[in-house]
N, C-alpha and C positions, 0 to 999 in steps of 0.2 A: 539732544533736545528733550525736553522734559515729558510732551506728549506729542508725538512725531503725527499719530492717527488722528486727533485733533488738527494739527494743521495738515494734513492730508485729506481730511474730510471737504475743511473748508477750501482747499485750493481746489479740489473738484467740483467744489459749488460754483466757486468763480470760472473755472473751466466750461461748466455746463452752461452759466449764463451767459456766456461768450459766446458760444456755438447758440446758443438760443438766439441771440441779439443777429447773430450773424444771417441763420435763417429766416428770420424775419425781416431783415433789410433784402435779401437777394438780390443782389445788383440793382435795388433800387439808387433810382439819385436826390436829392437834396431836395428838388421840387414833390417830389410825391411822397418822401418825409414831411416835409414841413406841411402839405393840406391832410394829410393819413392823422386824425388822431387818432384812431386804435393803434396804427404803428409807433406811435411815437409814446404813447400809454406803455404797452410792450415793452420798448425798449428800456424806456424808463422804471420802470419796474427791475426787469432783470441789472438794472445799473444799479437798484437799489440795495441786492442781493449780493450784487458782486462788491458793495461797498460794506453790508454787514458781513459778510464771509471774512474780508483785510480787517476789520476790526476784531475779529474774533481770533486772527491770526498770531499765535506767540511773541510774545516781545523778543523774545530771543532769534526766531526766524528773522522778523523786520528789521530787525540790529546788523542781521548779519546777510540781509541782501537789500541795499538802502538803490540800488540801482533800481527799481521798484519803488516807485512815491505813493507808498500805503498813505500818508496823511493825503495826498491828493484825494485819491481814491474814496476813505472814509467820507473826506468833506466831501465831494460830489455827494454822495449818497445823503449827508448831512442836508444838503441845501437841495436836493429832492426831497426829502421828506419834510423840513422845515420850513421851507420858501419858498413853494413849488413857484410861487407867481413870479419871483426873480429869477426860473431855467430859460436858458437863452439855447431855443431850438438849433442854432446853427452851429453853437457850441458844442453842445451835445451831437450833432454829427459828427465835429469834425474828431470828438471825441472816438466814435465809434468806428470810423475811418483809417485816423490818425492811432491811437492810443490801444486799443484795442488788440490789434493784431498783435502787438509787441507783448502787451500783458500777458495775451495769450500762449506765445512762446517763453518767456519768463517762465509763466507757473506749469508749463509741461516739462522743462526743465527741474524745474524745484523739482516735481513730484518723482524725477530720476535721481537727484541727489539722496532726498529725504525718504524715499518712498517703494525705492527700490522694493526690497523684499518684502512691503507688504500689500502693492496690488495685484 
């Protein structure tokens, strides 16, 4: 890969905002999401981070692990920052829920492939 510590960087970003996102839900449930706006502020923020971090991600990684829906990802972040009015709170759970934990093992994985020898 062309700049391995580039996408190394950024998959730690998206890692850290996972574990952010995660701390901050703490076994909450759906109802104290959806009345918490600081929580839901939060979360969406770090959603927003984990979507510039896949954008910043090498074309060459994304090519070559499509199992990982970086354009999903990018667009969440896209439609947080450009239409917050159209975020559908329950989405966005089911996102963090759902979606999340998987991403999350995805990029600890990547970081063993790609990243071995240099964290």
């Amino acid at each position: 890969m062309p700049d391995d510590s580039r996408d190394i960087t950024r998959l730690k970003h998206i890692l850290d905002s996972i574990e952010n996102i995660q701390n901050f839900v703490n076994n909450a449930e759906f109802g104290e999401f959806q009345t918490d706006l600081k929580l839901q502020s939060a979360c969406l923020h770090q959603l927003e981070i984990i979507g510039e971090a896949a954008n910043h991600i090498s074309d060459e990684l994304t090519s070559d692990y499509p199992e990982i829906d970086w354009l999903a990802i990018i667009g969440l972040r896209n439609l947080i920052i450009h239409e917050y009015f159209g975020v559908d709170i329950l989405i966005v759970w089911q996102i963090i829920e759902s979606d999340l934990p998987s991403l999350k093992s995805h990029c600890r994985n990547l970081l063993k492939i790609i990243g071995n020898s240099k964290i």
